[in-house]
N, C-alpha and C positions, 0 to 999 in steps of 0.2 A: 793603349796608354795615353793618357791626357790631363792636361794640366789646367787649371785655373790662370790665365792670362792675365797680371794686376800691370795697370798703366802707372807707371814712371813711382814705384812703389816707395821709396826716396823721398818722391816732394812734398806732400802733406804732413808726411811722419815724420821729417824731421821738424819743420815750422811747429808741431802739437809737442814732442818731446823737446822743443827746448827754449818752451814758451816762462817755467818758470826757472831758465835756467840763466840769467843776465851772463853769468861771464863767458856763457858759449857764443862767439864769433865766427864771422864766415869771411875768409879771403878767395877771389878768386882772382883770373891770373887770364881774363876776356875769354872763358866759355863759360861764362854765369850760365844763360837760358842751357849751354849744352851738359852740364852739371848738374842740371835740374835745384839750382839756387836763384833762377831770377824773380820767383815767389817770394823764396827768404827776404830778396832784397829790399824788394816791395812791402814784407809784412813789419820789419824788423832794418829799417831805413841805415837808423844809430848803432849798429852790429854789423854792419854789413860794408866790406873794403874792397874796390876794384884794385888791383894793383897793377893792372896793365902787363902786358908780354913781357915779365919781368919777372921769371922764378927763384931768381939768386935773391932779389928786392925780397918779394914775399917773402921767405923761406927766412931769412934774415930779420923780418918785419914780424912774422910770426914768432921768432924766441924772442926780442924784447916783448911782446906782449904776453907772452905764457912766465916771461920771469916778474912782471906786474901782476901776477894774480889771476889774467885771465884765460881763458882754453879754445885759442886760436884751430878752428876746423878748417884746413886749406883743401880747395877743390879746384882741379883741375884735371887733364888727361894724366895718366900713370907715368908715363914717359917722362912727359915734364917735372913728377917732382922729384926727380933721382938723377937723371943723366947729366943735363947743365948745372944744376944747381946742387950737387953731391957734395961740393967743400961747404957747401952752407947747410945742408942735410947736416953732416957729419960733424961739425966744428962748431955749429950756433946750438942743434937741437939735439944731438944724438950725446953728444961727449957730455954737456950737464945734464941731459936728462931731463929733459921738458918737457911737459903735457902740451903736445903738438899732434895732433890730428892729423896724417896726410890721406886724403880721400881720392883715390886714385880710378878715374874710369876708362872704359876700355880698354882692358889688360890682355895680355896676349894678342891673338890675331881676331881679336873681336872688331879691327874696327877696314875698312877698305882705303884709309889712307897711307898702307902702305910704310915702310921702313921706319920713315921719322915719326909717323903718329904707334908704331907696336911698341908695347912693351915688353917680350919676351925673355928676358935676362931679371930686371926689377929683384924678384925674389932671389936668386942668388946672389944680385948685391946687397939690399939689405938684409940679407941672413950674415951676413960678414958684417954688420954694424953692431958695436955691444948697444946693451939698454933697449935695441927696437923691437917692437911687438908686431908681426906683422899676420894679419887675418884676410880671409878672403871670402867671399858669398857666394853660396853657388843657388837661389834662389829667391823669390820677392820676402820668405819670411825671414833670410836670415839681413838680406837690404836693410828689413825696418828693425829688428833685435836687436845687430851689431850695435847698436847707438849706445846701450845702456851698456853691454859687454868694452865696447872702449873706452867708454867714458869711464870708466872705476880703475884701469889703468893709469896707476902715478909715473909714464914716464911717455916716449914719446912713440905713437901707432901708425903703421900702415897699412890701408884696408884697399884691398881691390874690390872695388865696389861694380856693382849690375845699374844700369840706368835701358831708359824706354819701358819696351814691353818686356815683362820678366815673367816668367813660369813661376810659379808658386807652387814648390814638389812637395815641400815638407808644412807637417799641421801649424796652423795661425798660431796654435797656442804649443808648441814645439820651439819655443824661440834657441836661440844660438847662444852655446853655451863655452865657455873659455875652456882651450884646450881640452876638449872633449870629442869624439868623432860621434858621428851617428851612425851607428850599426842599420845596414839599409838591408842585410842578408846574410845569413850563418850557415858555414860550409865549410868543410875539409882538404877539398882538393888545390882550389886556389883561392887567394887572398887579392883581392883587389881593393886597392885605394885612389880616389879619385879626389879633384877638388874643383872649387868653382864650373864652369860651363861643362866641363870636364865629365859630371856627374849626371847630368840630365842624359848625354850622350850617352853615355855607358848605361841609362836604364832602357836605352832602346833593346841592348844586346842580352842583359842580364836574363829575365824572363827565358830566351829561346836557350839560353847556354840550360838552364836548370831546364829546360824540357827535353834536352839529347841528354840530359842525368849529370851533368856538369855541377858537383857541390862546388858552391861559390861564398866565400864570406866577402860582404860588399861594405867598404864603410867609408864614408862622405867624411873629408877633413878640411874643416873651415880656420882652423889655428895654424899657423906653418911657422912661427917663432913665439912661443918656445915649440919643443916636439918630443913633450915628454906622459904624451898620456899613455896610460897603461893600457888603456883596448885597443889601440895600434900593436903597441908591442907583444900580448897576447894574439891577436888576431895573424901576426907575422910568424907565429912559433905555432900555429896551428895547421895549418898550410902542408900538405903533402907534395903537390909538386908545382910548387913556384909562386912567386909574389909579382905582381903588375902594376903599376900606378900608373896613371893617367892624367895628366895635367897642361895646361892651356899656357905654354910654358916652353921653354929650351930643358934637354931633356939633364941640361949640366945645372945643377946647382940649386934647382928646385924641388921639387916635392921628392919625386925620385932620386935627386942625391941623397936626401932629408933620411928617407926610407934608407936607403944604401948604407948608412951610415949607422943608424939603431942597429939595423943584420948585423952588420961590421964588430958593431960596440958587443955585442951581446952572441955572439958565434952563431948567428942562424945561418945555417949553409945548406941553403936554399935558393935555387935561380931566380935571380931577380930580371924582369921586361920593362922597361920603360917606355912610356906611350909619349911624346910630345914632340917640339919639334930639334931635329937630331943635325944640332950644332950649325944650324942655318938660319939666314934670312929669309920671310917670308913676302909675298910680296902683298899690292892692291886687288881686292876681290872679295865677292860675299865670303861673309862668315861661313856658311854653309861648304862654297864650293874650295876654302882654303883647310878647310879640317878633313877634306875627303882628299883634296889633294897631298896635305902633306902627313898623311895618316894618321890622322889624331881624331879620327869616328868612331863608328861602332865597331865598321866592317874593321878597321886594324886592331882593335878589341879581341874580335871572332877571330883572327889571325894567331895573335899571341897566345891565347887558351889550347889552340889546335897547337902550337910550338910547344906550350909546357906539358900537355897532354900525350903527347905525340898521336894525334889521330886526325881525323880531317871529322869535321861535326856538321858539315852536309847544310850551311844557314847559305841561305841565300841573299843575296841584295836585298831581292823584293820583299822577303819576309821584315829585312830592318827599317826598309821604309816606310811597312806597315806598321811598324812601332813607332813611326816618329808623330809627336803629341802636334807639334807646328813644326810647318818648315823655317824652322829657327824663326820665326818670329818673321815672317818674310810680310805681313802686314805694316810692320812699324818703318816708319820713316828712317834709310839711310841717314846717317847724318856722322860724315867721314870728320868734319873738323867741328 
């Protein structure tokens, strides 16, 4: 398994899509070059606002500009645009409903600075906010898609966004499609649903499960508010025995509540597994070595399948490391803050 490696997939495509678009602005909050907007700044001088270590400012700075007409894109780390600055989230952009862009990077335990730079929660708090649209990327083609899929949203978006070196899993001309999943594999036994980084991971494991005869339906979910597409909900009532999600995430209030809750709403009584991490802090350390430690890889994948299955399916480590396409991208440049 391997992937097409696209560098910092983000920075050109957004400077070309919103070259003839004047009212799209860029706020950031002093990690322009780490947001991969210090190009924008550069192309697009008159559009472009440093707001300094100030996300309650921005955030506040961003609804008068979207109640003026225009469609303020703020970028900075995940963390930052929800946790300090949640009464200005909530009170300036969420309650009227403004065309506000929050461009959120390194989401979950993607990033090695640890506590204050993870965002692990984010999606359970903004799923509790009315009016928010929140989307997420799990590779370089939905990076550059998502732009037109937010941008047609009349209210106000939050996108976990991919930056650096990104794996390109799904076709260039496959772009990402609002509340829609991508069926990646169709099967009976188990139902797995995955999102962002979440996804690549689980295609390590997928292939060997369907070689020990494990039918699997696989489907990649880029929309996480609303959560109301019909091939989730079909693909959950197809499911013999048991339903998985995986996501880069607390395993409270994210994707797998998300799911927990259609089952709920709709009587699928079917065990549900949830993959992410279970009701903890994570700490500093590669990407790589904090998804093996706090089980959110392939190998805890292989795990859950043998729990709904009830059998032991005999996958080895080594086989899952021979599935890995890059070791997560161990080329590109750390860059914790």
């Amino acid at each position: 398994m391997s992937y097409e490696i696209v560098a910092r997939p983000h920075q050109q495509n957004f400077i070309d899509w919103a070259k003839n678009k004047p009212e799209v602005l860029v706020l950031s909050a002093d990690l322009t070059n780490s947001c991969e907007v210090g190009k924008w700044r550069d192309t697009y001088p008159d559009r472009f606002f440093s707001m300094g270590m100030a996300e309650q400012n921005m955030l506040g700075f961003a609804a008068g500009l979207a109640r003026e007409g225009f469609e303020p894109w703020v970028h900075t780390f995940s963390v930052f645009l929800y946790r300090r600055p949640l009464d200005q989230l909530q009170m300036s952009i969420a309650y009227p409903s403004l065309k506000v862009r929050l461009v959120g990077f390194l989401p979950g335990i993607m990033t090695p600075g640890g506590v204050t730079h993870q965002a692990i929660e984010d999606i359970a708090v903004l799923r509790a906010i009315p009016n928010m649209t929140i989307f997420e990327v799990g590779d370089a083609t939905e990076a550059q898609s998502i732009l037109d899929v937010a941008h047609a949203i009349n209210g106000p978006v939050y996108i976990r966004m991919l930056r650096g070196e990104v794996s390109r899993i799904f076709p260039a001309n496959e772009p990402f499609v609002f509340n829609r999943a991508r069926v990646l594999s169709e099967g009976s036994d188990i139902t797995l649903i995955t999102s962002g980084i979440s996804t690549e991971e689980a295609l390590r494991a997928v292939p060997l499960l369907q070689e020990r005869g494990v039918s699997i339906s696989h489907l990649h979910v880029s929309t996480l508010k609303p959560f109301t597409d019909p091939l989730v909900l079909q693909a959950l009532k197809n499911a013999k025995s048991g339903v998985i999600t995986m996501e880069n995430h607390s395993i409270v209030g994210g994707l797998g509540s998300a799911v927990a809750e259609l089952m709920a709403e709709n009587a699928i009584g079917i065990p549900l597994q949830r993959i992410g991490l279970k009701d903890t802090y994570a700490h500093g350390a590669s990407q790589k070595f904090l998804m093996s430690e706090y089980e959110l890889d392939a190998q805890a994948l292989v795990k859950k399948v043998e729990n709904a299955l009830g059998r032991s399916l005999n996958i080895a480590e080594s086989e899952l490391q021979e599935q890995r396409s890059v070791s997560v991208h161990s080329s590109a440049k750390v860059e914790a803050l």
